[in-house]
N, CA, C, O and CB atoms as a CASP TS submission, in Angstrom:
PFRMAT TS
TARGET T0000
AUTHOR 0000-0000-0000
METHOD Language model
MODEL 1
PARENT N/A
ATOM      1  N   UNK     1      12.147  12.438  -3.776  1.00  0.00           N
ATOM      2  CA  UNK     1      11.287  11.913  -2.741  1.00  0.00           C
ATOM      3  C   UNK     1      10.612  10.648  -3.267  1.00  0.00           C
ATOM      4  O   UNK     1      10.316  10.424  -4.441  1.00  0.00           O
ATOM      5  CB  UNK     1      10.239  12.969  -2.296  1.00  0.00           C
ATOM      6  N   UNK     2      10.401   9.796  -2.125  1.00  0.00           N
ATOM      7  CA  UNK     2       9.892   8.257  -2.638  1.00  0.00           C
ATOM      8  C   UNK     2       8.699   8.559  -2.232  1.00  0.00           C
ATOM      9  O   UNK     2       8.390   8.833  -1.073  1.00  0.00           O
ATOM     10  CB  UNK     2      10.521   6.743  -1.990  1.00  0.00           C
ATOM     11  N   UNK     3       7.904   8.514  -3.280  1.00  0.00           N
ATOM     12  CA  UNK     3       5.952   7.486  -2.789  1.00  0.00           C
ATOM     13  C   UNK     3       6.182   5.798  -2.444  1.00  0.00           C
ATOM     14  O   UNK     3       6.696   4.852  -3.040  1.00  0.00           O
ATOM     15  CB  UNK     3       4.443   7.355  -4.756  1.00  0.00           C
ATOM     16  N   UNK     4       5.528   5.994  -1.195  1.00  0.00           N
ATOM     17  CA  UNK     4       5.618   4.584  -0.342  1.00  0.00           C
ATOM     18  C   UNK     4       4.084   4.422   0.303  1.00  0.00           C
ATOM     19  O   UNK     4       3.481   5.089   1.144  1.00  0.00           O
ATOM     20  CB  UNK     4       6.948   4.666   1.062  1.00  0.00           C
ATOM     21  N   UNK     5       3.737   3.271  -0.445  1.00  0.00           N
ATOM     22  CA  UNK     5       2.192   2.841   0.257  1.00  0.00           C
ATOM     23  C   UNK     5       2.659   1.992   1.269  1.00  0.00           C
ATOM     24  O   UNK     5       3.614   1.283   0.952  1.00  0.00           O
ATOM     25  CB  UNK     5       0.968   1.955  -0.772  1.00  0.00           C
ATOM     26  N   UNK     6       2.184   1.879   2.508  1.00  0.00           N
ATOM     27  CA  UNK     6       2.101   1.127   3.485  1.00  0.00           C
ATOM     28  C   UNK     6       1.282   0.124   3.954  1.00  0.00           C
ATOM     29  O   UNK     6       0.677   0.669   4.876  1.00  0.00           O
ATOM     30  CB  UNK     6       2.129   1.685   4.097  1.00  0.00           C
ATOM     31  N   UNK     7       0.936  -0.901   3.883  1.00  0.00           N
ATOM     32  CA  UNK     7      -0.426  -1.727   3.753  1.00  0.00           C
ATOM     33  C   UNK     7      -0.111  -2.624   4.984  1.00  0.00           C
ATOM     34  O   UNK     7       0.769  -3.435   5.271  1.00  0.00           O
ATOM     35  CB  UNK     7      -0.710  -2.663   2.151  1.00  0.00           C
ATOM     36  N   UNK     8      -1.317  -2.076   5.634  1.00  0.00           N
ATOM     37  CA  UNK     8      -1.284  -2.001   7.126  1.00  0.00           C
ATOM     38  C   UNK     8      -1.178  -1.324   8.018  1.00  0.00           C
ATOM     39  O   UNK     8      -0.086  -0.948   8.446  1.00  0.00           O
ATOM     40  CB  UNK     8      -0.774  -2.399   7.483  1.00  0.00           C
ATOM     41  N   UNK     9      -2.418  -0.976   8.564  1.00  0.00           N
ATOM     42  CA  UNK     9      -2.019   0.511   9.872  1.00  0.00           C
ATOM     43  C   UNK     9      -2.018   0.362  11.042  1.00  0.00           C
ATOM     44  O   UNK     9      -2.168   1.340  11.774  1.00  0.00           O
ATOM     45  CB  UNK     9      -2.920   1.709  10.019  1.00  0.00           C
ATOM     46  N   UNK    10      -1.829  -1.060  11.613  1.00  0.00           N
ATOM     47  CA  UNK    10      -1.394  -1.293  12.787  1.00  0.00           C
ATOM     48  C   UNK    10      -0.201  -0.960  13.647  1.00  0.00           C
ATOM     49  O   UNK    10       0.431   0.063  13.386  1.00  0.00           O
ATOM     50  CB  UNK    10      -1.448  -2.202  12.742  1.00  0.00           C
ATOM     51  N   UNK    11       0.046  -1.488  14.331  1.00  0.00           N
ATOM     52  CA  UNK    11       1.433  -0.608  15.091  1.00  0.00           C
ATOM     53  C   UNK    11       2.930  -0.972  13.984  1.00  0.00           C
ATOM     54  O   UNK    11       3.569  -0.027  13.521  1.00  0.00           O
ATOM     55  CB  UNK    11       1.818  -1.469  17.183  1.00  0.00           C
ATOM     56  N   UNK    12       3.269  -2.224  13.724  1.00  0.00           N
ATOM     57  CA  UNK    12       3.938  -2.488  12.682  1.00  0.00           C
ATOM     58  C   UNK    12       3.709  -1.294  11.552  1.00  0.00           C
ATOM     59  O   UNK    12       4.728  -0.657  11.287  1.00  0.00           O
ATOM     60  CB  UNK    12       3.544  -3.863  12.271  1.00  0.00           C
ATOM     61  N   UNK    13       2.602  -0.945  10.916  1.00  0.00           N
ATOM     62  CA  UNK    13       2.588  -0.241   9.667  1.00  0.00           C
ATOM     63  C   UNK    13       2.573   1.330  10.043  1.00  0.00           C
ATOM     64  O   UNK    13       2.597   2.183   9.156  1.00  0.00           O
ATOM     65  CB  UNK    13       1.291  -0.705   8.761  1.00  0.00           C
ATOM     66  N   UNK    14       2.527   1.693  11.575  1.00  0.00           N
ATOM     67  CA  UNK    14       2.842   2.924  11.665  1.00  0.00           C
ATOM     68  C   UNK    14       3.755   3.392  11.908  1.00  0.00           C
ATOM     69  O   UNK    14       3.802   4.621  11.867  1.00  0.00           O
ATOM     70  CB  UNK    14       2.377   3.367  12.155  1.00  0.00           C
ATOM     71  N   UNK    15       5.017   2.563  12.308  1.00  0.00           N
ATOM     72  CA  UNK    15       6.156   2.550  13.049  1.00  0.00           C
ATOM     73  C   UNK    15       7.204   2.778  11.654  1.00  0.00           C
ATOM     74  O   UNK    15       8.308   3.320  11.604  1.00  0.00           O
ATOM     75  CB  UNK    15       6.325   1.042  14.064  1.00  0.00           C
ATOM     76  N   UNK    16       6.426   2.170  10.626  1.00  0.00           N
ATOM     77  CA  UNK    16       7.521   1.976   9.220  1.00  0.00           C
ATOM     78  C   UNK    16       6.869   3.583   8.376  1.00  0.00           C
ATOM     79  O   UNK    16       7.642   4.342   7.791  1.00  0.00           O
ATOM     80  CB  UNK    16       7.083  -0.075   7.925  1.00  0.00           C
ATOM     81  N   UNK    17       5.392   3.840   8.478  1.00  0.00           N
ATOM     82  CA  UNK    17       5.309   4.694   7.679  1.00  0.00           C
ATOM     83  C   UNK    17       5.839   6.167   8.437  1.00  0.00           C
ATOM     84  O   UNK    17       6.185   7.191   7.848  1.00  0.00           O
ATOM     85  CB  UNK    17       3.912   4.593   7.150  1.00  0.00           C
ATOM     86  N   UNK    18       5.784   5.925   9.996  1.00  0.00           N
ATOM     87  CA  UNK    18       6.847   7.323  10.549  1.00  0.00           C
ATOM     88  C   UNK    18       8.207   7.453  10.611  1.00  0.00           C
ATOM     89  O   UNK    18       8.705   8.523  10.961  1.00  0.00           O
ATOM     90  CB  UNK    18       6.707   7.646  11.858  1.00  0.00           C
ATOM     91  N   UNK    19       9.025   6.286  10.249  1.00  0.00           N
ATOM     92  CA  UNK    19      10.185   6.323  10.063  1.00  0.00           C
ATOM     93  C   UNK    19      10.322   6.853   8.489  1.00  0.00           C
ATOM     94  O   UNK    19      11.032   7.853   8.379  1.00  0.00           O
ATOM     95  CB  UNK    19      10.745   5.009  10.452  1.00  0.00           C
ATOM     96  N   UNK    20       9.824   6.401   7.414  1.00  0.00           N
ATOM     97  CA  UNK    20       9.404   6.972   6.559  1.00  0.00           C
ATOM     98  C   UNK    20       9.348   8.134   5.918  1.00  0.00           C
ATOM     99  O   UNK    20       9.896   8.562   4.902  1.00  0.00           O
ATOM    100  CB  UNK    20       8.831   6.796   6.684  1.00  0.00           C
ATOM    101  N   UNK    21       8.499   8.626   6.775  1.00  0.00           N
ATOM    102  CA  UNK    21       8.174  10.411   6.626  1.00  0.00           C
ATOM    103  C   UNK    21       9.031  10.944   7.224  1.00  0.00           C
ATOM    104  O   UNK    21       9.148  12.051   6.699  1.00  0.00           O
ATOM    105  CB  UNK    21       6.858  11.099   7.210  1.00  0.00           C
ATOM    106  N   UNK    22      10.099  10.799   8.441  1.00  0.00           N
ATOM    107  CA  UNK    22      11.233  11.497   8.720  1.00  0.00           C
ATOM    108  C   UNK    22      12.107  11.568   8.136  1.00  0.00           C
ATOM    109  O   UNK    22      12.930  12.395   8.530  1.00  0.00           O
ATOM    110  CB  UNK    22      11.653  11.328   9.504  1.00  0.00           C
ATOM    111  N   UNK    23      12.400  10.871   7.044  1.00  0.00           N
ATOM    112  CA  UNK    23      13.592  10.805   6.221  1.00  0.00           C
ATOM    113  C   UNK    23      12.743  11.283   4.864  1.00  0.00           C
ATOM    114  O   UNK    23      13.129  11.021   3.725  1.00  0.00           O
ATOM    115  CB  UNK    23      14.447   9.159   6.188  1.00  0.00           C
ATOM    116  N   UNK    24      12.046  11.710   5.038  1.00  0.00           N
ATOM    117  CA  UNK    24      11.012  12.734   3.528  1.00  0.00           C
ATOM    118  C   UNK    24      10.583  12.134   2.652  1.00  0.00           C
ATOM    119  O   UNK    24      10.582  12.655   1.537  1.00  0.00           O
ATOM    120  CB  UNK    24      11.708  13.791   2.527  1.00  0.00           C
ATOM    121  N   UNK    25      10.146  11.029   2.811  1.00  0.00           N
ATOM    122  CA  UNK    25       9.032  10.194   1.836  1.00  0.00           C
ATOM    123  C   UNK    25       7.681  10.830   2.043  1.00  0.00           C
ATOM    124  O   UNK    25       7.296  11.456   3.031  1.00  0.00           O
ATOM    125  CB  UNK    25       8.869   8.474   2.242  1.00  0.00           C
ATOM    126  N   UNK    26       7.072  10.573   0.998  1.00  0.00           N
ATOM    127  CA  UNK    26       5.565  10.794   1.133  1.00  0.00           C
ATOM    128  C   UNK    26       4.914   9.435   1.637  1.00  0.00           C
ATOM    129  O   UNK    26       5.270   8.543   0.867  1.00  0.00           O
ATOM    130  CB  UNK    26       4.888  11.263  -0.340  1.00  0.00           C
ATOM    131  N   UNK    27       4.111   8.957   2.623  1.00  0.00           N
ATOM    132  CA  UNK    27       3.610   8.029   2.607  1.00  0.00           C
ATOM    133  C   UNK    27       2.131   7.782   2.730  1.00  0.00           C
ATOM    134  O   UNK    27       1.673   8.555   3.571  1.00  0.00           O
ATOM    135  CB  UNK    27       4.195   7.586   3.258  1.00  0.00           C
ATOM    136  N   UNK    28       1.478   7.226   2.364  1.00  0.00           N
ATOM    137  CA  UNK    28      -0.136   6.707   2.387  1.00  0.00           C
ATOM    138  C   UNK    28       0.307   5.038   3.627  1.00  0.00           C
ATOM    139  O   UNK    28       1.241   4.250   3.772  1.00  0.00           O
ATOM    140  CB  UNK    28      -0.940   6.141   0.028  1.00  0.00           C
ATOM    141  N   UNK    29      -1.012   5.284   4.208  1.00  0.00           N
ATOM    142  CA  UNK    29      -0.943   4.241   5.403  1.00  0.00           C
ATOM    143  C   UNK    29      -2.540   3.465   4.879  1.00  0.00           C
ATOM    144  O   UNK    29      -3.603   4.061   5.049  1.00  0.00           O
ATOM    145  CB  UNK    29      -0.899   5.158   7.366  1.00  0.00           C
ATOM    146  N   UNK    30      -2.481   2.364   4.371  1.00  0.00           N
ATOM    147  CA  UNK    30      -3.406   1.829   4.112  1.00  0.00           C
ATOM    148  C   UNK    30      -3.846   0.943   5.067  1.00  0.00           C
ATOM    149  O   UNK    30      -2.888   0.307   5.508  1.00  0.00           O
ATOM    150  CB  UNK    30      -3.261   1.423   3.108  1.00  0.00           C
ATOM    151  N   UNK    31      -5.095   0.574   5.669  1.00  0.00           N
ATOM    152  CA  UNK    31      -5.854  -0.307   6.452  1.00  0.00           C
ATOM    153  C   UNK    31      -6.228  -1.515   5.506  1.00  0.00           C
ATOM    154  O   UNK    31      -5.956  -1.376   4.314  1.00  0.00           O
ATOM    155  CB  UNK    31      -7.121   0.435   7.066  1.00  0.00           C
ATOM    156  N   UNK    32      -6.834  -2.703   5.928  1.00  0.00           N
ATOM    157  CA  UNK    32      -7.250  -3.735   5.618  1.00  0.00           C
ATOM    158  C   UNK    32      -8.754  -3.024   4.855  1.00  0.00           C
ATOM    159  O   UNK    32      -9.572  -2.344   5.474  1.00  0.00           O
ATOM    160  CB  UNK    32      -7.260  -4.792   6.931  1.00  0.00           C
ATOM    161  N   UNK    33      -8.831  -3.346   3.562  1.00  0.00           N
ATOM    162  CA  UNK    33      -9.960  -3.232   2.681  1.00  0.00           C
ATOM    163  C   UNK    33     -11.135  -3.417   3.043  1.00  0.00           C
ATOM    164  O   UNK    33     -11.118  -4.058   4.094  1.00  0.00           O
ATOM    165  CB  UNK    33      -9.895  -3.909   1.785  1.00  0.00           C
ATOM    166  N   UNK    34     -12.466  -3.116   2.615  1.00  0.00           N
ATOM    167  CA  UNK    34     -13.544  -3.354   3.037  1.00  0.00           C
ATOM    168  C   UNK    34     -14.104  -4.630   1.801  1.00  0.00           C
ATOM    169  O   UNK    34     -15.079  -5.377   1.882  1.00  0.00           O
ATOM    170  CB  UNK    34     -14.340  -1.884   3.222  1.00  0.00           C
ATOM    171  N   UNK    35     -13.154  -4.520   0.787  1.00  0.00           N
ATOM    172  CA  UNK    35     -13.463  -6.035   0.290  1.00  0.00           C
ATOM    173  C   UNK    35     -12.522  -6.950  -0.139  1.00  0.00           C
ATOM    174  O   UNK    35     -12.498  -7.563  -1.207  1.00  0.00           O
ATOM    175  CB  UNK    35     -14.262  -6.052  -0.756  1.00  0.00           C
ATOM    176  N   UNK    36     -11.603  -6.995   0.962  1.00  0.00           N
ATOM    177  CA  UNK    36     -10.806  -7.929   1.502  1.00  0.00           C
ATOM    178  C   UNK    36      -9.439  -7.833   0.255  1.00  0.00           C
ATOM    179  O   UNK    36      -8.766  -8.851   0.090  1.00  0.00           O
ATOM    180  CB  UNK    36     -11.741  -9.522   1.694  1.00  0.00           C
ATOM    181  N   UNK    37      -9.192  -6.869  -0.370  1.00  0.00           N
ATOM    182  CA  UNK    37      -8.483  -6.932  -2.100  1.00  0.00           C
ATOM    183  C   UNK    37      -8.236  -5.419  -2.326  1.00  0.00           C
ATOM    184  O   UNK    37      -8.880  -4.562  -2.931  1.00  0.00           O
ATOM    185  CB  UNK    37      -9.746  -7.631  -3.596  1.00  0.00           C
ATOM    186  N   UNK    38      -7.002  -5.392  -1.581  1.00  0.00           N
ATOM    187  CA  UNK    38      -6.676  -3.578  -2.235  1.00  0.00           C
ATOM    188  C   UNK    38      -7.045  -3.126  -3.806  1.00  0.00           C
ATOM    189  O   UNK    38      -6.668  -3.849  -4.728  1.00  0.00           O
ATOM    190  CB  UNK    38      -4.802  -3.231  -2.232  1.00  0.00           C
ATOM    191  N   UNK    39      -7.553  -2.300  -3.984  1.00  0.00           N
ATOM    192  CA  UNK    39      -8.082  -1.721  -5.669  1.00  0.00           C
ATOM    193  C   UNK    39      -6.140  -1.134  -6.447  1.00  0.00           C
ATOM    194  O   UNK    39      -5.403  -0.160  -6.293  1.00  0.00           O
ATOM    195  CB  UNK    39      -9.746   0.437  -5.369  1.00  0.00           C
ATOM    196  N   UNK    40      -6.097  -2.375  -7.212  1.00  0.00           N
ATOM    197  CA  UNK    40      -4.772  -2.435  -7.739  1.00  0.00           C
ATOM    198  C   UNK    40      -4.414  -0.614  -8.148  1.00  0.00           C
ATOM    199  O   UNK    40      -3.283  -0.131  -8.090  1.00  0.00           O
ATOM    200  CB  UNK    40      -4.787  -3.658  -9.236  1.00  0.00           C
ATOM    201  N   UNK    41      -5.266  -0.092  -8.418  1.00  0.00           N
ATOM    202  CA  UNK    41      -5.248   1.359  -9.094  1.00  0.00           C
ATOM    203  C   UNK    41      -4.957   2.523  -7.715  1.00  0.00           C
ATOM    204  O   UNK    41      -4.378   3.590  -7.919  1.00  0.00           O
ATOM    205  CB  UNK    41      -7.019   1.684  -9.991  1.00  0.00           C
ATOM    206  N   UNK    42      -5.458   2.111  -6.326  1.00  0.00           N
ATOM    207  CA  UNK    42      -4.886   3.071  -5.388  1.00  0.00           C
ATOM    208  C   UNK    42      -3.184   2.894  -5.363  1.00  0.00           C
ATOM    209  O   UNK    42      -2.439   3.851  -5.156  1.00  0.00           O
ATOM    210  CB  UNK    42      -5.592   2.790  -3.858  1.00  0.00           C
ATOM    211  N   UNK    43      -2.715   1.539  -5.603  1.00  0.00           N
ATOM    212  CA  UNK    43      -1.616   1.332  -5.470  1.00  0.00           C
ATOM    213  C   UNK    43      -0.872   1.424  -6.666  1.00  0.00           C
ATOM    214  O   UNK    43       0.263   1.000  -6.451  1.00  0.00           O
ATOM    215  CB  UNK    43      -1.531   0.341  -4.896  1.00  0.00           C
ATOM    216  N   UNK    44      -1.065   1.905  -8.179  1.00  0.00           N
ATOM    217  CA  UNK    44      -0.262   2.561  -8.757  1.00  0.00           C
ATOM    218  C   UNK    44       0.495   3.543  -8.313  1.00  0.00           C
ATOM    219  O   UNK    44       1.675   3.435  -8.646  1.00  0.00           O
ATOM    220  CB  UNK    44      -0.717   2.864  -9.496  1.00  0.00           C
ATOM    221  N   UNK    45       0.245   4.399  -7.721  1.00  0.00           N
ATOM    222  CA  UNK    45       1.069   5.819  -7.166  1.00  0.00           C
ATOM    223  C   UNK    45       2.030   5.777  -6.827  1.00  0.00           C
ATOM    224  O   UNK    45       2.775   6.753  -6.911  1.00  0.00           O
ATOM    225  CB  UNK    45       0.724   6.500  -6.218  1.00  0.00           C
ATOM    226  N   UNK    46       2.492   4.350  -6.181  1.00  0.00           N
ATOM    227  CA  UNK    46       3.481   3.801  -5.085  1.00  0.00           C
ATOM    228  C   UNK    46       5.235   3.766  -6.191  1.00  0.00           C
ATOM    229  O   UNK    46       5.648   3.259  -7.234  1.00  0.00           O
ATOM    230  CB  UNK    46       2.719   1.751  -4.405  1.00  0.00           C
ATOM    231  N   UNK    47       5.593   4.411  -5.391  1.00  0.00           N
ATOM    232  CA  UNK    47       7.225   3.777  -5.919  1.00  0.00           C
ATOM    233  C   UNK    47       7.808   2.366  -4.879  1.00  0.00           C
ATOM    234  O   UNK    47       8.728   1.549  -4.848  1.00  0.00           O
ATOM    235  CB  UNK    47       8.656   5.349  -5.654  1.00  0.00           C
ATOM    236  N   UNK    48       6.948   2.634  -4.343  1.00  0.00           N
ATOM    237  CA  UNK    48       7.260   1.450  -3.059  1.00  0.00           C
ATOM    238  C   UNK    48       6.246   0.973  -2.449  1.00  0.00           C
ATOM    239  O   UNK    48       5.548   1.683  -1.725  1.00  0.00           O
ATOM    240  CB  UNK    48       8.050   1.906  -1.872  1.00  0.00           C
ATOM    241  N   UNK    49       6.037  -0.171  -2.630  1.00  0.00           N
ATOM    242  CA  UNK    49       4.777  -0.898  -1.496  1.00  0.00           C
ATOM    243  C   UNK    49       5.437  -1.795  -0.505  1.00  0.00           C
ATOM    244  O   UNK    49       6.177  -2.702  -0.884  1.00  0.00           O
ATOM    245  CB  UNK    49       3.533  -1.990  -2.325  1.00  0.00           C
ATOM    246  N   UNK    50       5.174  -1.553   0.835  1.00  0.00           N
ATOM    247  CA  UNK    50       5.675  -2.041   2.311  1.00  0.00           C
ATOM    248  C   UNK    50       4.360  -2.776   2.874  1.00  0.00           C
ATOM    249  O   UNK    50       3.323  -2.270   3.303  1.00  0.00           O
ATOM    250  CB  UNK    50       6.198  -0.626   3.433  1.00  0.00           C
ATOM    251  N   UNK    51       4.683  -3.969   2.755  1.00  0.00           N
ATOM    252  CA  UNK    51       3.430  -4.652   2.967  1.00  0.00           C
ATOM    253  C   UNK    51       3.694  -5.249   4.563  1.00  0.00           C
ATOM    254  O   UNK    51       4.714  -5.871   4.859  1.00  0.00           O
ATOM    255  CB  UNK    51       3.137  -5.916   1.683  1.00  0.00           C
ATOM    256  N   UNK    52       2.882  -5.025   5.275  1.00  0.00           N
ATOM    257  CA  UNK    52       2.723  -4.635   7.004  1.00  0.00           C
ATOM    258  C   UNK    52       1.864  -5.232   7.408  1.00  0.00           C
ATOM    259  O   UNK    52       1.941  -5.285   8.635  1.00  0.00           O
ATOM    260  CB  UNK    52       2.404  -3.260   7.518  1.00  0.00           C
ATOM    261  N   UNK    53       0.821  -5.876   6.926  1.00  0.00           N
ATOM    262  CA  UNK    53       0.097  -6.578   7.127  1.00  0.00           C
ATOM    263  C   UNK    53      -0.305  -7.706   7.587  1.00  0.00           C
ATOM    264  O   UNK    53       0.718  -8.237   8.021  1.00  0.00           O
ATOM    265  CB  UNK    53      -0.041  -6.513   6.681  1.00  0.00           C
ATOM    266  N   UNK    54      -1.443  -8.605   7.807  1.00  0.00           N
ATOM    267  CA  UNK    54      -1.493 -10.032   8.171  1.00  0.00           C
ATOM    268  C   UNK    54      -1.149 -10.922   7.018  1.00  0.00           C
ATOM    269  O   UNK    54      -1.253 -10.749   5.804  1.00  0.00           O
ATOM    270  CB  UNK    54      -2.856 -10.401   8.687  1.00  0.00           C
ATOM    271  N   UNK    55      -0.588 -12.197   7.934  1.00  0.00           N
ATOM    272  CA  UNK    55       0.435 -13.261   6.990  1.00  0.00           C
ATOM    273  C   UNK    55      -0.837 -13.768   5.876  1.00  0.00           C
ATOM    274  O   UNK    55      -0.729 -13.968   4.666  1.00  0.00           O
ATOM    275  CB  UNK    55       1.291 -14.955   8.147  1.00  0.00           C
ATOM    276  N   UNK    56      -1.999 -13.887   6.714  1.00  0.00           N
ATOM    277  CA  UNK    56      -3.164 -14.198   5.382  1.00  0.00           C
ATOM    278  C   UNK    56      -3.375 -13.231   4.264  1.00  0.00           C
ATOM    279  O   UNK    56      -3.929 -13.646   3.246  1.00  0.00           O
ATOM    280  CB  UNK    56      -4.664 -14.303   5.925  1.00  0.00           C
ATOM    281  N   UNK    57      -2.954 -11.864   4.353  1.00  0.00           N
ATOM    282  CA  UNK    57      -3.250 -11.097   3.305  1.00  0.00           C
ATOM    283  C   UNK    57      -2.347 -11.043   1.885  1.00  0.00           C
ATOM    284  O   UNK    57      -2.595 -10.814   0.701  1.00  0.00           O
ATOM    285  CB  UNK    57      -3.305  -9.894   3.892  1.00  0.00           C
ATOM    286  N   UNK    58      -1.088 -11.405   2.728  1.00  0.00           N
ATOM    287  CA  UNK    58      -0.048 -11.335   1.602  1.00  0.00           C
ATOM    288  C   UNK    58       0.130 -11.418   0.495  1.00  0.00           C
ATOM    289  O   UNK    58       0.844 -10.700  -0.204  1.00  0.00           O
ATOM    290  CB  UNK    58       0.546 -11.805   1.620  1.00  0.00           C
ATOM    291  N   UNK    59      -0.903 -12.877   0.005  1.00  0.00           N
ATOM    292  CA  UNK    59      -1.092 -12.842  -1.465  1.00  0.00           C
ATOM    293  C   UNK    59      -2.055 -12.418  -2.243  1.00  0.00           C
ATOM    294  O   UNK    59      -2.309 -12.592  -3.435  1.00  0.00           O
ATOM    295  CB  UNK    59      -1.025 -13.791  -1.852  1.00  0.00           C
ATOM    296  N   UNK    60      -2.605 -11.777  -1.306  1.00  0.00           N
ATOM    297  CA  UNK    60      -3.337 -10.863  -2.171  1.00  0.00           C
ATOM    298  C   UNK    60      -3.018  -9.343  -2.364  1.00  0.00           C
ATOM    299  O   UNK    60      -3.345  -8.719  -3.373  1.00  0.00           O
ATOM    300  CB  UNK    60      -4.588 -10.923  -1.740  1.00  0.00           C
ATOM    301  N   UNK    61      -2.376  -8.831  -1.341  1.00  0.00           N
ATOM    302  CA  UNK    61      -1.812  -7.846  -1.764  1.00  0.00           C
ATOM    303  C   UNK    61      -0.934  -7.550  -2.818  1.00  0.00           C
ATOM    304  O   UNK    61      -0.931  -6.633  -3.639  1.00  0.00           O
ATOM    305  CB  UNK    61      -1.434  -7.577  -1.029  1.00  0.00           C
ATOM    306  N   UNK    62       0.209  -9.023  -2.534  1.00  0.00           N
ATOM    307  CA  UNK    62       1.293  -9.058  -3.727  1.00  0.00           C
ATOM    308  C   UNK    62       0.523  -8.866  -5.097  1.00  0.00           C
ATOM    309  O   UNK    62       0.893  -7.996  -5.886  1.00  0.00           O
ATOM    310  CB  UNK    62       2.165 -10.583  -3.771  1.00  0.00           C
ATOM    311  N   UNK    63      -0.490  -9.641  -5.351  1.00  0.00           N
ATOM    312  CA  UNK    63      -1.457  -9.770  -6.451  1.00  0.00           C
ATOM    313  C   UNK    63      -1.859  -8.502  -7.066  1.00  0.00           C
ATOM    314  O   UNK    63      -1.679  -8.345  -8.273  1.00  0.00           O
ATOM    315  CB  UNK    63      -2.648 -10.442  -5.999  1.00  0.00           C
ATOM    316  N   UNK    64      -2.483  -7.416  -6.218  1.00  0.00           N
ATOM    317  CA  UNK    64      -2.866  -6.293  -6.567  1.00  0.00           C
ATOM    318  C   UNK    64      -1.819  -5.452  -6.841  1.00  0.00           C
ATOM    319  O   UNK    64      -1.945  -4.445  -7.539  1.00  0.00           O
ATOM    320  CB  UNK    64      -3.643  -5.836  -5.745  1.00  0.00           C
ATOM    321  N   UNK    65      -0.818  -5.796  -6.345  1.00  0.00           N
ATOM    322  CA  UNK    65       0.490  -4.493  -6.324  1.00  0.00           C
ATOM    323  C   UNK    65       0.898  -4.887  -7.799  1.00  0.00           C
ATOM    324  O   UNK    65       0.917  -3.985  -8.636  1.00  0.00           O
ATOM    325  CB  UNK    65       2.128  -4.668  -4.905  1.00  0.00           C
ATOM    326  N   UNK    66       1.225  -6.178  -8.171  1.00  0.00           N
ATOM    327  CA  UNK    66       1.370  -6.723  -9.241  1.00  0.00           C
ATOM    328  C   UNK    66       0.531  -5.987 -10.614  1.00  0.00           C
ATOM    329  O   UNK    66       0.997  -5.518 -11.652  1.00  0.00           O
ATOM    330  CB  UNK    66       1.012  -8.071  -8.903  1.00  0.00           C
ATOM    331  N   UNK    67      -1.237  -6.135 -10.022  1.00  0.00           N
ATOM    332  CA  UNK    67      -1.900  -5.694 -11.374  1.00  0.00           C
ATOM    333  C   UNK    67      -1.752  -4.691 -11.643  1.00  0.00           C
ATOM    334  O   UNK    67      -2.235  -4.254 -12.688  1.00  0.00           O
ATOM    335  CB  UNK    67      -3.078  -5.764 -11.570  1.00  0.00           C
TER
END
């Protein structure tokens, strides 16, 4: 089974994290941060990060998935 963070829980990021879970992934559905910078350490867990999000967030997500 794959761990897959989803970053973004809008209709885009729910549509990928329920396709997801039907084929037996575990998934976490992450929302937009309350300080604008996912905490690189929720996103260790991930065997997969699906970034779903707004085009402004991107590099910062990449950034955190990175650290």
């Amino acid at each position: 089974m794959t761990t897959t963070i989803v970053l973004g829980d809008g209709p885009l990021g729910q549509t990928i994290a329920t396709v997801l879970r039907g084929r037996g992934d575990a998934v976490e559905l992450l929302g937009r941060p309350v300080g604008e910078r996912h905490d690189p350490g929720t996103l260790r867990a991930a065997d997969v990060i699906v970034d779903a999000s707004r085009a402004d967030a991107v590099a910062s997500n990449v950034e955190a998935a990175l650290d």
